[in-house]
mmCIF file as Biopython writes it, N, C-alpha, C and O atoms, coordinates in Angstrom:
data_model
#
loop_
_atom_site.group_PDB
_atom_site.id
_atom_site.type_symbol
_atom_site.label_atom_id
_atom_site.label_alt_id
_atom_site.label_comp_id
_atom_site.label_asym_id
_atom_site.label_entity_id
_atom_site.label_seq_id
_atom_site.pdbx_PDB_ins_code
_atom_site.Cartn_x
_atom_site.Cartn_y
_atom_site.Cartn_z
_atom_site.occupancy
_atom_site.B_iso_or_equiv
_atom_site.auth_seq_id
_atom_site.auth_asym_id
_atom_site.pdbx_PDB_model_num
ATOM 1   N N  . UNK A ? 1  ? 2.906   37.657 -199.297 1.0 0.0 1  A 1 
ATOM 2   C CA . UNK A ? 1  ? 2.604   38.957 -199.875 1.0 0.0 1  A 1 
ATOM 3   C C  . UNK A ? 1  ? 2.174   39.942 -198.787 1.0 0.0 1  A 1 
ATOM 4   O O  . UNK A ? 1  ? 2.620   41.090 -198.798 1.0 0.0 1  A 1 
ATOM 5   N N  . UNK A ? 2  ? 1.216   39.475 -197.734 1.0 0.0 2  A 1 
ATOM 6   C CA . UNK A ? 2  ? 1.016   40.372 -196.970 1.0 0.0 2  A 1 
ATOM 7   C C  . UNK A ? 2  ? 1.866   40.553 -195.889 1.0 0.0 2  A 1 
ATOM 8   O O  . UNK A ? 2  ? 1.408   41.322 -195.044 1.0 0.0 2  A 1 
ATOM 9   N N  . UNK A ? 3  ? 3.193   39.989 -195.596 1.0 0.0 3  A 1 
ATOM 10  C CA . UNK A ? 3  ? 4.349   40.048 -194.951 1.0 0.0 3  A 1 
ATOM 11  C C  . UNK A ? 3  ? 5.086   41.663 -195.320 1.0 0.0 3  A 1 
ATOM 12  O O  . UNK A ? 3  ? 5.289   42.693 -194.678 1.0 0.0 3  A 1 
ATOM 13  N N  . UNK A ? 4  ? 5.361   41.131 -196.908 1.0 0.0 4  A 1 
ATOM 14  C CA . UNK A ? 4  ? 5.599   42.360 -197.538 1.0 0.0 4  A 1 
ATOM 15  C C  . UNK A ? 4  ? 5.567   43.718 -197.440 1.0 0.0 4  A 1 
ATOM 16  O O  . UNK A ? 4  ? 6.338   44.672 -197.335 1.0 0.0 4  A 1 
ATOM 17  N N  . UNK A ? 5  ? 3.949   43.372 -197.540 1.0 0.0 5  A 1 
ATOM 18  C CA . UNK A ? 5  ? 2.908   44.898 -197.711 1.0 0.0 5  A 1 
ATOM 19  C C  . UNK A ? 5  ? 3.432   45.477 -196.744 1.0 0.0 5  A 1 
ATOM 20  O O  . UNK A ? 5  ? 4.251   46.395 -196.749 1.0 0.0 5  A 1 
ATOM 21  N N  . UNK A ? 6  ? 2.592   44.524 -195.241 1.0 0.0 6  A 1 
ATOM 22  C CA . UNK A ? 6  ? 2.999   45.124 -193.695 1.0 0.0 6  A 1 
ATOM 23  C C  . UNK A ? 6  ? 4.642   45.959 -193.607 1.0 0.0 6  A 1 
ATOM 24  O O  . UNK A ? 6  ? 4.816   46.932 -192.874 1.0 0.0 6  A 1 
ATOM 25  N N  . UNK A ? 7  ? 5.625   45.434 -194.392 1.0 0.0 7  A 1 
ATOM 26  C CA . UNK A ? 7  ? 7.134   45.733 -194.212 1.0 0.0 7  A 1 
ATOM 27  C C  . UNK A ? 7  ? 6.742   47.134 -194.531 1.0 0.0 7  A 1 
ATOM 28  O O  . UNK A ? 7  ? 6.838   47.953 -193.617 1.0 0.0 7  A 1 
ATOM 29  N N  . UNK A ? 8  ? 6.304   47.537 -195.721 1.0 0.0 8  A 1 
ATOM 30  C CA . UNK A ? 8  ? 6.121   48.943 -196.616 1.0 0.0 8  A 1 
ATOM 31  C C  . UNK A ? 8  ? 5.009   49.486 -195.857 1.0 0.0 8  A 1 
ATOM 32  O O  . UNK A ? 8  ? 4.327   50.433 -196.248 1.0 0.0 8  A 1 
ATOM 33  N N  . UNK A ? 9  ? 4.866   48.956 -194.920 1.0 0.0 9  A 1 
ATOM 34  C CA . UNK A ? 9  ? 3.432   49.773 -193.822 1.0 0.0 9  A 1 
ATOM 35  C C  . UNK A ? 9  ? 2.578   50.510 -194.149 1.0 0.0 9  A 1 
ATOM 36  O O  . UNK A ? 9  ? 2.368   51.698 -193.905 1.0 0.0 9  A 1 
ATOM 37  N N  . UNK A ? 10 ? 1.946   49.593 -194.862 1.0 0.0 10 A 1 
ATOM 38  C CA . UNK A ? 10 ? 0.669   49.582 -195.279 1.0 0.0 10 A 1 
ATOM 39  C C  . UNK A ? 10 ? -0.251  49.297 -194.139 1.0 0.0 10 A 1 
ATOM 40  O O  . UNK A ? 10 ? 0.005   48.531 -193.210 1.0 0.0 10 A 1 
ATOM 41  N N  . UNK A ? 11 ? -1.317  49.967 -194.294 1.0 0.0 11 A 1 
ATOM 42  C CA . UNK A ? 11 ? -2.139  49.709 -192.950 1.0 0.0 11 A 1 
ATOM 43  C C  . UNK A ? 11 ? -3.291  48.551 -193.594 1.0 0.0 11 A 1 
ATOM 44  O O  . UNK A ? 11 ? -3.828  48.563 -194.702 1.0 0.0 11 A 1 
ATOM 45  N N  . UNK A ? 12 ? -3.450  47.551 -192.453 1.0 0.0 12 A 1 
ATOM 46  C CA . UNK A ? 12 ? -4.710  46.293 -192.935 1.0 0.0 12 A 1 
ATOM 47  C C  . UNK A ? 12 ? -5.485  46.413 -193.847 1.0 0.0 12 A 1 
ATOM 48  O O  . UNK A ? 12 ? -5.487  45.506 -194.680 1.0 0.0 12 A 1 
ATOM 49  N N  . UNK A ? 13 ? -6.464  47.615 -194.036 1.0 0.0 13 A 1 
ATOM 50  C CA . UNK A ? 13 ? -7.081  47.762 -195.216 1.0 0.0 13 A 1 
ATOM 51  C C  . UNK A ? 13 ? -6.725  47.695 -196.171 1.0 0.0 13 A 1 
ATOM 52  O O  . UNK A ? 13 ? -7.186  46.878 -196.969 1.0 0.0 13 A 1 
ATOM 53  N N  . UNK A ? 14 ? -5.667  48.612 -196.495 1.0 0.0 14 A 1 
ATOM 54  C CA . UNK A ? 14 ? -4.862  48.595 -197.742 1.0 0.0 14 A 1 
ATOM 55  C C  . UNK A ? 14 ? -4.615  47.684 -198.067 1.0 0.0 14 A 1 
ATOM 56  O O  . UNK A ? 14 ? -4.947  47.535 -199.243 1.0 0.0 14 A 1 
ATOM 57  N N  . UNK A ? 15 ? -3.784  46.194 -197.310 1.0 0.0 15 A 1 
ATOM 58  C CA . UNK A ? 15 ? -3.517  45.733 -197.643 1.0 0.0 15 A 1 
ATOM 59  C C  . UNK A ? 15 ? -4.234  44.506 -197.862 1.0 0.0 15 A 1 
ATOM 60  O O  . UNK A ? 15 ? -3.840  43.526 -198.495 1.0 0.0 15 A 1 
ATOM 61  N N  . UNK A ? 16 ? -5.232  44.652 -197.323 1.0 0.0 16 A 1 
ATOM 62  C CA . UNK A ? 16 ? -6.709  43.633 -197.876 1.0 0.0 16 A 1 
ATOM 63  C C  . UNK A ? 16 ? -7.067  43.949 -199.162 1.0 0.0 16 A 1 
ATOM 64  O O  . UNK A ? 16 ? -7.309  42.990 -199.894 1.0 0.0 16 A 1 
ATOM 65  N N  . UNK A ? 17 ? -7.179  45.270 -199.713 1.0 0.0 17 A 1 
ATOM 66  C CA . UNK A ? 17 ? -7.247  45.626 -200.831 1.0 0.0 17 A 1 
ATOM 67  C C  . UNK A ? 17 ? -6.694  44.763 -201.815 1.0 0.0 17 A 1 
ATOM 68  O O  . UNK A ? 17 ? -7.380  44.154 -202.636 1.0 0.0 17 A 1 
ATOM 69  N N  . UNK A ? 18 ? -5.078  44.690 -201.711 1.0 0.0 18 A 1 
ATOM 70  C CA . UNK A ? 18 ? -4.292  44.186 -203.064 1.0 0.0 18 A 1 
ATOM 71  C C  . UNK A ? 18 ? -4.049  43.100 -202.558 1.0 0.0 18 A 1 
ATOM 72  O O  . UNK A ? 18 ? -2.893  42.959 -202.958 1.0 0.0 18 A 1 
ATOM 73  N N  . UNK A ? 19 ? -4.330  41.943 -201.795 1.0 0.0 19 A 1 
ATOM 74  C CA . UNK A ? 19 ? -4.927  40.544 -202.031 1.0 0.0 19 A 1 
ATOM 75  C C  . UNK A ? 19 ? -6.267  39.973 -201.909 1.0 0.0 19 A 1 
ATOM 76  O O  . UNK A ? 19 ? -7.291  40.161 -201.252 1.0 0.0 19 A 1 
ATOM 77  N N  . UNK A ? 20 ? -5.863  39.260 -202.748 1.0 0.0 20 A 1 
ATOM 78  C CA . UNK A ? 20 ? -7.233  37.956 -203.554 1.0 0.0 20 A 1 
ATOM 79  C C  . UNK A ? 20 ? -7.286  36.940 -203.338 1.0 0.0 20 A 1 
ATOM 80  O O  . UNK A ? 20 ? -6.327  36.203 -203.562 1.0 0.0 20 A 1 
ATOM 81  N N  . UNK A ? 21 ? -8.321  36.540 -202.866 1.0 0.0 21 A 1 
ATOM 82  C CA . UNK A ? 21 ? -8.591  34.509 -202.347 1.0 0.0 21 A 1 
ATOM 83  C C  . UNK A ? 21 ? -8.366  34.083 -203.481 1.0 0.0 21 A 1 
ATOM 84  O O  . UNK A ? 21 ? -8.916  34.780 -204.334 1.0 0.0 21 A 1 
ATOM 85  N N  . UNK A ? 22 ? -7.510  32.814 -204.082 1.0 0.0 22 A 1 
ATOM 86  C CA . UNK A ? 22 ? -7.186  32.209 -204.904 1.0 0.0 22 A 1 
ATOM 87  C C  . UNK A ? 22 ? -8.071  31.072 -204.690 1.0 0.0 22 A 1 
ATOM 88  O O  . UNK A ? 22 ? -8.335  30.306 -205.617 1.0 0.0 22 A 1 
ATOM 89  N N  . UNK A ? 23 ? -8.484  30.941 -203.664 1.0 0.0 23 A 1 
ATOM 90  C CA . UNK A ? 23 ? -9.188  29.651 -203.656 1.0 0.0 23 A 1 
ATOM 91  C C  . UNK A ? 23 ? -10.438 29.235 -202.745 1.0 0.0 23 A 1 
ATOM 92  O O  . UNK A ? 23 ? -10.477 29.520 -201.548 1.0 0.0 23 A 1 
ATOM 93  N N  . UNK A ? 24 ? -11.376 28.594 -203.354 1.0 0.0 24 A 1 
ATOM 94  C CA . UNK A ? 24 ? -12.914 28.393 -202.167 1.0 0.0 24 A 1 
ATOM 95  C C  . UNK A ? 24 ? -13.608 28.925 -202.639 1.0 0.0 24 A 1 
ATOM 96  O O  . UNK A ? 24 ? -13.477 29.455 -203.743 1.0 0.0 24 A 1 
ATOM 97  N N  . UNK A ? 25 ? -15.208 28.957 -201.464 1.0 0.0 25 A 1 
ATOM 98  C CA . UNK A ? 25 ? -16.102 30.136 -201.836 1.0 0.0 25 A 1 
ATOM 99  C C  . UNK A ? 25 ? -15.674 31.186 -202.519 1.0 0.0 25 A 1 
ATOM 100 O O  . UNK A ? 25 ? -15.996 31.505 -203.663 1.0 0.0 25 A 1 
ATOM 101 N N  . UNK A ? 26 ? -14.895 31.752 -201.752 1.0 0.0 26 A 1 
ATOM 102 C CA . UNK A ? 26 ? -14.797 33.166 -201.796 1.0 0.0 26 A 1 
ATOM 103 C C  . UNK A ? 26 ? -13.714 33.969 -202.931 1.0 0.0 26 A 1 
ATOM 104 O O  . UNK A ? 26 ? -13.175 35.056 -203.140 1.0 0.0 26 A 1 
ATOM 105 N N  . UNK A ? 27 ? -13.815 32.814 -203.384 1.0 0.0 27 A 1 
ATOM 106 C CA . UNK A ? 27 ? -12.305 32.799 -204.922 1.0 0.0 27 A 1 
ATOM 107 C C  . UNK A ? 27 ? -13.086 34.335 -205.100 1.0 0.0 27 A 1 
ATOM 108 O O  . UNK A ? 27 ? -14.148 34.870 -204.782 1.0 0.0 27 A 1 
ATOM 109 N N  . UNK A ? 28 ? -11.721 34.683 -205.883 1.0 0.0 28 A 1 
ATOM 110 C CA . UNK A ? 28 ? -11.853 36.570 -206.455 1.0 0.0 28 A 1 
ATOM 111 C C  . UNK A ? 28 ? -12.375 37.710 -205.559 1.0 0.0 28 A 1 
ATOM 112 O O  . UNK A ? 28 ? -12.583 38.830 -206.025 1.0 0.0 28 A 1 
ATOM 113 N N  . UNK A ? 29 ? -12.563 37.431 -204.383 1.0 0.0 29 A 1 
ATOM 114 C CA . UNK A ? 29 ? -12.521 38.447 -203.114 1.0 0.0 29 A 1 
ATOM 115 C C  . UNK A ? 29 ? -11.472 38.707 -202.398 1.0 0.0 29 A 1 
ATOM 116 O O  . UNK A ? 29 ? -10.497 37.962 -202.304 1.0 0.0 29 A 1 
ATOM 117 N N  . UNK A ? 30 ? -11.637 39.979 -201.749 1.0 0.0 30 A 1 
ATOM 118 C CA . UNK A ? 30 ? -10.649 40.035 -201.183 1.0 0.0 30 A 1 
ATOM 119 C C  . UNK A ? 30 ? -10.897 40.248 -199.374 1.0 0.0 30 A 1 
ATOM 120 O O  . UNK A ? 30 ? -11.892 40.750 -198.850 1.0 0.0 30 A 1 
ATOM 121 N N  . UNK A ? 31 ? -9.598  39.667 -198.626 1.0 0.0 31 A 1 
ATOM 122 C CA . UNK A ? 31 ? -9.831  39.048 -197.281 1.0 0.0 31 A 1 
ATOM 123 C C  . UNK A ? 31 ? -10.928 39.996 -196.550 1.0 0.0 31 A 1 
ATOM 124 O O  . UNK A ? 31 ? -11.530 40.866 -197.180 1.0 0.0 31 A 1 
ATOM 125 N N  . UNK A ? 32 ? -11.189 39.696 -194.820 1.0 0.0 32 A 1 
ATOM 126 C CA . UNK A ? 32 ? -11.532 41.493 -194.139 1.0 0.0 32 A 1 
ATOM 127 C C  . UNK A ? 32 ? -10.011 41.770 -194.008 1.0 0.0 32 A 1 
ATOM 128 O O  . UNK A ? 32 ? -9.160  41.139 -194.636 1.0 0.0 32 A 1 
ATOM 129 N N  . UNK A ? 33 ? -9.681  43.035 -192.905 1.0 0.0 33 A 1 
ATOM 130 C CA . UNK A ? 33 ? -8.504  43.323 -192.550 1.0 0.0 33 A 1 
ATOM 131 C C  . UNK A ? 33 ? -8.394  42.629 -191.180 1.0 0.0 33 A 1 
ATOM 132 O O  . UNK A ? 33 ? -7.406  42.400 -190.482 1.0 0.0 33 A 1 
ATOM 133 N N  . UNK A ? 34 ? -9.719  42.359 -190.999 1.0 0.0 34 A 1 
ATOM 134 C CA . UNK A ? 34 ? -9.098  41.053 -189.307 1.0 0.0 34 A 1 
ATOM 135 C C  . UNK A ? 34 ? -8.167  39.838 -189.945 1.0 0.0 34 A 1 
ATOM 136 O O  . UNK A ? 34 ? -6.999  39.748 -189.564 1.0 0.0 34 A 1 
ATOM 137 N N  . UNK A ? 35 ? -8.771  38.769 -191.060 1.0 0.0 35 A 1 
ATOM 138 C CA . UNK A ? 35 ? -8.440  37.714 -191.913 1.0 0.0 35 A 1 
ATOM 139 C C  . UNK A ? 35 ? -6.916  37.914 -192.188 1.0 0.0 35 A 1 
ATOM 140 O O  . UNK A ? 35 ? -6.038  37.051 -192.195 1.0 0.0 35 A 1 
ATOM 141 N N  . UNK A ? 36 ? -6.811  39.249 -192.411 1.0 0.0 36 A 1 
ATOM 142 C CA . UNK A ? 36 ? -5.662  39.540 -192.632 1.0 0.0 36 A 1 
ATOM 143 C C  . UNK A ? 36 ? -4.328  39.853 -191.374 1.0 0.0 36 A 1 
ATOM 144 O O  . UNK A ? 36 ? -3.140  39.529 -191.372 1.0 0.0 36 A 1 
ATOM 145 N N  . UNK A ? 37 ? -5.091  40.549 -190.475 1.0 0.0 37 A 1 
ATOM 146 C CA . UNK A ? 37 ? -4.089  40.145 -188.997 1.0 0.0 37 A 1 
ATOM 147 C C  . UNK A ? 37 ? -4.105  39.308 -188.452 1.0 0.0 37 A 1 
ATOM 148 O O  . UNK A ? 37 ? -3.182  39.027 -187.688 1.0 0.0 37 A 1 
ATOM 149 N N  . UNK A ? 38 ? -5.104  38.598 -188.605 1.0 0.0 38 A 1 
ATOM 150 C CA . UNK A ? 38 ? -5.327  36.958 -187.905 1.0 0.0 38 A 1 
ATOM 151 C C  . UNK A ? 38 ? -3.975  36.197 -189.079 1.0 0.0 38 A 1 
ATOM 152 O O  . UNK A ? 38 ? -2.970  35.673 -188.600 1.0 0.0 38 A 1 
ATOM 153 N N  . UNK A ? 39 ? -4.139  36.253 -190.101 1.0 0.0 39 A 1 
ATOM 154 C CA . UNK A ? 39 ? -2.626  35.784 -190.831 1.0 0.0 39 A 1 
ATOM 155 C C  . UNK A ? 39 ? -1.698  36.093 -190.431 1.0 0.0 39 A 1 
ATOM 156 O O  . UNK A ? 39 ? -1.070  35.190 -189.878 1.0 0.0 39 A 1 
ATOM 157 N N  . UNK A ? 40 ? -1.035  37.506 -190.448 1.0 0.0 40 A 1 
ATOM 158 C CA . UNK A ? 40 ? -0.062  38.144 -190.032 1.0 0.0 40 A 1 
ATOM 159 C C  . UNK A ? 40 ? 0.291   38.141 -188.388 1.0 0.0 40 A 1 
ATOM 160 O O  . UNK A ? 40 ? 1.302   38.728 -188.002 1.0 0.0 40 A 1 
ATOM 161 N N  . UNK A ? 41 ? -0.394  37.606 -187.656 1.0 0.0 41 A 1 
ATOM 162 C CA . UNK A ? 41 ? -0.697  37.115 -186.168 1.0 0.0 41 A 1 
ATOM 163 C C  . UNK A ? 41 ? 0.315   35.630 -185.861 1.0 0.0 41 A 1 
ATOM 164 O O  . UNK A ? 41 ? 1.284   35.294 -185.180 1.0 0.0 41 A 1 
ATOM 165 N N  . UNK A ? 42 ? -0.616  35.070 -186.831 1.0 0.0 42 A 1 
ATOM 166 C CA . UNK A ? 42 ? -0.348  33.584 -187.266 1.0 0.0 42 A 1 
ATOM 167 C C  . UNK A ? 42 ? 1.209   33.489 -187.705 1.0 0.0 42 A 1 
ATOM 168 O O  . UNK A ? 42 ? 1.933   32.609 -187.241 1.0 0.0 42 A 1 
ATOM 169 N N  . UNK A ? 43 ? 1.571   34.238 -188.423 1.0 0.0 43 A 1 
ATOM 170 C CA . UNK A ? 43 ? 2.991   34.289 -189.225 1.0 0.0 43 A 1 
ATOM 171 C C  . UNK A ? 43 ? 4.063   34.822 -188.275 1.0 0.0 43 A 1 
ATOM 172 O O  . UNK A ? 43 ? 5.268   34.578 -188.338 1.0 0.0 43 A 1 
ATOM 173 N N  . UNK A ? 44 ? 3.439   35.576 -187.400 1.0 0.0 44 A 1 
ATOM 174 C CA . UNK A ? 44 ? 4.562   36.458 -186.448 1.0 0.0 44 A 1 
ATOM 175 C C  . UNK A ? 44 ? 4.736   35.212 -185.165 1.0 0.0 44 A 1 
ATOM 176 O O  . UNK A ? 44 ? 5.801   35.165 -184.550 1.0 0.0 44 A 1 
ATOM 177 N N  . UNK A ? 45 ? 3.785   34.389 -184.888 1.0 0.0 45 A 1 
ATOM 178 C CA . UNK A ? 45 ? 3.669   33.438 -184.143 1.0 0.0 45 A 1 
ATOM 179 C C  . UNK A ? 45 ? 4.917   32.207 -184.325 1.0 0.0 45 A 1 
ATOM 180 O O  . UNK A ? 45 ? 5.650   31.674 -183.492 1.0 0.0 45 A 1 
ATOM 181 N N  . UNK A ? 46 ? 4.773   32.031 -185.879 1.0 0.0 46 A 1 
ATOM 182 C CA . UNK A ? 46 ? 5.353   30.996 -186.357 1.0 0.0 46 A 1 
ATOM 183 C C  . UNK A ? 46 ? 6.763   31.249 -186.164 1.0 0.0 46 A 1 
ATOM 184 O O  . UNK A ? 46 ? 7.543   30.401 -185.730 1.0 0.0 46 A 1 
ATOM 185 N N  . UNK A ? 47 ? 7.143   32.665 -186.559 1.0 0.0 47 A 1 
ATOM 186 C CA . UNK A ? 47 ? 8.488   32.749 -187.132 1.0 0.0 47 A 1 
ATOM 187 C C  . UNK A ? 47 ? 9.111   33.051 -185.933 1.0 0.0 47 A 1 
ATOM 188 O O  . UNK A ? 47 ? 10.316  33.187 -186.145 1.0 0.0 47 A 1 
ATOM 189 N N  . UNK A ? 48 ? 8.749   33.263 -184.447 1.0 0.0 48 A 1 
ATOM 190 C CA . UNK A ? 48 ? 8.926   33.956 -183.187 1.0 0.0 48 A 1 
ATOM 191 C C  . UNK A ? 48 ? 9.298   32.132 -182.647 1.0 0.0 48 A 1 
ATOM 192 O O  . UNK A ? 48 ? 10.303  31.889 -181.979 1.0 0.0 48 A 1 
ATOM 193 N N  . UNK A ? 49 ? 8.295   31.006 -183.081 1.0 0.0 49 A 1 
ATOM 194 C CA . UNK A ? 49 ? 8.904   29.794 -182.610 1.0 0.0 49 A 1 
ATOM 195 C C  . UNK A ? 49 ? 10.288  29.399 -183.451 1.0 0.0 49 A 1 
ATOM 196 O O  . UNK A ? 49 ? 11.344  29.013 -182.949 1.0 0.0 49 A 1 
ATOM 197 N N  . UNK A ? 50 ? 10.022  29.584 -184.758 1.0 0.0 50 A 1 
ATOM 198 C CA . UNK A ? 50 ? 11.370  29.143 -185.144 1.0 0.0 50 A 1 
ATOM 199 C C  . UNK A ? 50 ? 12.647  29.286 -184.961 1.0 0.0 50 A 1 
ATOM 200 O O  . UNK A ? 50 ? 13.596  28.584 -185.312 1.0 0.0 50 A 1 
ATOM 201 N N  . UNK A ? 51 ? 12.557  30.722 -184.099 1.0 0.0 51 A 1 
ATOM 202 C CA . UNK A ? 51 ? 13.550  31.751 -183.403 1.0 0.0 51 A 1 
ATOM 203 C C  . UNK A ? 51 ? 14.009  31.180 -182.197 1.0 0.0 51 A 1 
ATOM 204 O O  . UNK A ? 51 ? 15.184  31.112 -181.834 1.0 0.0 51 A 1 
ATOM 205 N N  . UNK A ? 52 ? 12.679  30.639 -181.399 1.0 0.0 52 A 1 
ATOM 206 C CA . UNK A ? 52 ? 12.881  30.204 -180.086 1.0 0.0 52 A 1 
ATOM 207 C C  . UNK A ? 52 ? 13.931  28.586 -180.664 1.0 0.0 52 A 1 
ATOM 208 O O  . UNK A ? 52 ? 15.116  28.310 -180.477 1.0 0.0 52 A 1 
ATOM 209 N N  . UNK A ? 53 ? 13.244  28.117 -181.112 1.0 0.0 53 A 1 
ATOM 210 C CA . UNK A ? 53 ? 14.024  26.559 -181.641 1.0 0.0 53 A 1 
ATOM 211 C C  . UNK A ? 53 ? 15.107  26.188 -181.845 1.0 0.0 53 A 1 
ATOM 212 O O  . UNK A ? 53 ? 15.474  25.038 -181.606 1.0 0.0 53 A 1 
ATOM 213 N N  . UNK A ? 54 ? 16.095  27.416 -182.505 1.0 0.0 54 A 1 
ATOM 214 C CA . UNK A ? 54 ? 17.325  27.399 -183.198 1.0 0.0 54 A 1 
ATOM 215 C C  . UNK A ? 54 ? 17.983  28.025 -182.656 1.0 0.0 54 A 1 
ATOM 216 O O  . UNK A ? 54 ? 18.970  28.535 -183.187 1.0 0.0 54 A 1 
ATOM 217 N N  . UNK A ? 55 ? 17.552  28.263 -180.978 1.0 0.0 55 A 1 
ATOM 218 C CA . UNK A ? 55 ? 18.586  28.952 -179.970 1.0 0.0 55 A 1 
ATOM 219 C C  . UNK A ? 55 ? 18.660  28.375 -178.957 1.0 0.0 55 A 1 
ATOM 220 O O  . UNK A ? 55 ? 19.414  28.778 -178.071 1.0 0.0 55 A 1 
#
């Protein structure tokens, strides 16, 4: 979801806004906007190896 958001460039806040911890402590909150680039960090990481892998 926050792949998404980022596509429609939404800036971090915003998009901390319209997601929700589904799960843990912190069930029904929503992330900071670091939590949220530290994901989107994480995801750009991942998909940048899978790139490297399959070439």
């Amino acid at each position: 979801m926050a792949v998404h958001l980022r596509e429609q460039e939404m800036s971090l806040r915003d998009i901390a806004k319209q997601l929700v911890i589904t799960t843990g402590t912190k069930k029904g909150q929503h992330p900071s906007p670091a939590t949220v680039l530290r994901m989107l960090r994480e995801h750009d990481e991942r998909t940048a190896a899978l790139v490297l892998e399959n070439t």
